[in-house]
N, C-alpha and C positions, 0 to 999 in steps of 0.2 A: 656517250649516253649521259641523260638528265642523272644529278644525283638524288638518292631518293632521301631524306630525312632519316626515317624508321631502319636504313640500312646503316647507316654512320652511328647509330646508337649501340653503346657496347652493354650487350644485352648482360655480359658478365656484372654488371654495376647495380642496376635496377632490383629493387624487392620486390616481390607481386603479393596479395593485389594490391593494386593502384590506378590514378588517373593520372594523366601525363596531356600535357597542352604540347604536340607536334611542331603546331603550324596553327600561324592568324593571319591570314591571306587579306589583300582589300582589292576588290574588281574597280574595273574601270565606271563601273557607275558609283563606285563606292561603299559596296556592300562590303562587308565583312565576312568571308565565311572563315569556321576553327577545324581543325582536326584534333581529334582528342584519342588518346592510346587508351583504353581500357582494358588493364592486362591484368586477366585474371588465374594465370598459375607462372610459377615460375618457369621463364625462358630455356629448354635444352635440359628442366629438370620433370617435365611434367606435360599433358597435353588432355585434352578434353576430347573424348570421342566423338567421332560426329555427330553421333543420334543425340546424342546428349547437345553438343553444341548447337546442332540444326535447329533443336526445340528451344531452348536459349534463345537461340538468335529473331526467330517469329515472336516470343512472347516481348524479345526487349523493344521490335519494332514496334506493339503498341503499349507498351508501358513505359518506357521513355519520354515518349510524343505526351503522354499525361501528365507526366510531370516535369518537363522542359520545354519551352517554348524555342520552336525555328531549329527543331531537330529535321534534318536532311536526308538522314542514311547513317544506319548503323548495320554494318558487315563484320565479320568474321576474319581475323588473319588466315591465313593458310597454315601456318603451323599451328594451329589451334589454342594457342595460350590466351586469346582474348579477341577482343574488338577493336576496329575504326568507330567513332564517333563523329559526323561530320552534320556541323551546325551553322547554322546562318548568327550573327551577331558576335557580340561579346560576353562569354560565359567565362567564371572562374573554377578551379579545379575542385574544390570543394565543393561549389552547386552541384556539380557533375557528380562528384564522390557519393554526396546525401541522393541523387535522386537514382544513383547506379544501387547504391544500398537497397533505398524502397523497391527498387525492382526487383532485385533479390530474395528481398525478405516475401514478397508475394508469391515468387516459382519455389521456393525452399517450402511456403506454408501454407496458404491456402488455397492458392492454383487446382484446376481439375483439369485433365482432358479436354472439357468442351473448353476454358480460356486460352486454348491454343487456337490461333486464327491459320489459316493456312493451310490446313494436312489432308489436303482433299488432289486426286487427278488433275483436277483442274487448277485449284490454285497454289499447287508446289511443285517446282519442276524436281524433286525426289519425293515424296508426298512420303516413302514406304521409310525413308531414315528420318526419323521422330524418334527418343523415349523420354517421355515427361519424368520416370522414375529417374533419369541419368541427370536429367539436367537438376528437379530438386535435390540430389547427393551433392551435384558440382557447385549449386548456388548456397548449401549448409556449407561445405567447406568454406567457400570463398568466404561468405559471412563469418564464421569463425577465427578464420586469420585475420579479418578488419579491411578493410579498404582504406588505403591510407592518398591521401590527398598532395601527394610527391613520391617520385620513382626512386629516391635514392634514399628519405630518410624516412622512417616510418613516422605519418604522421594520420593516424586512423582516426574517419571520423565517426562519433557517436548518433549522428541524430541521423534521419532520414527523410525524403521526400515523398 
């Protein structure tokens, strides 16, 4: 079997939160695409419930796209500590850190109900696990411990996108 990256990484090492550049792939036409770790609780100490995470994860698909250019897909680990980031170009972990913050700092404060895109029959294949109240608790904490722009030493940044 393929080796996967994300599996060889010893999760025991890593402070959360953070952003973590995976993988910088180049296609045969010569595009660029990244994968980027956006791990927002600590690995085996901690987990985000899905309603919480599910509503997360809709508002970061358009808030990201806002403030990053040739954002691709951002998903959900399965063990729920945080996200895949997958972008077309060349981004640095700090761009990513300041624009993961702004996103945050909008579900943490001013967000409502209607800025969730998605929560309908139709457009969410679980449409009924949503709670906006879960996800702005998990994006104050996150904000409170800083997002730091390396997996291994804390190096958080202040500003945001």
């Amino acid at each position: 079997m393929a080796e996967v990256e994300s599996f060889t990484l010893d999760h025991t090492k890593v402070i959360a939160p953070y952003v973590r550049l995976i993988a910088s792939e180049q296609g045969p036409q010569g595009d660029q695409i990244q994968n980027f770790d956006l791990r927002f609780v600590q690995p085996n100490a901690n987990a985000i419930p899905t309603a919480g995470l599910h509503t997360i994860e809709h508002m970061l698909a358009s808030l990201l796209r806002d403030r990053l250019d040739g954002v691709i897909d951002c998903s959900p680990f399965g063990c729920r500590t945080g996200f895949h980031l997958i972008m077309w170009g060349s981004h640095d972990t700090v761009t990513v850190a300041k624009a993961l913050k702004g996103s945050l700092e909008f579900i943490a404060g001013p967000a409502k109900w209607e800025d969730v895109q998605g929560t309908t029959l139709v457009s969410c294949g679980n449409y009924r696990d949503h709670s906006l109240f879960s996800a702005k608790e998990w994006a104050k904490k996150i904000l409170d411990e800083g997002i730091s722009s390396d997996p291994f030493v804390r190096k958080v940044v202040s500003e945001s996108l």
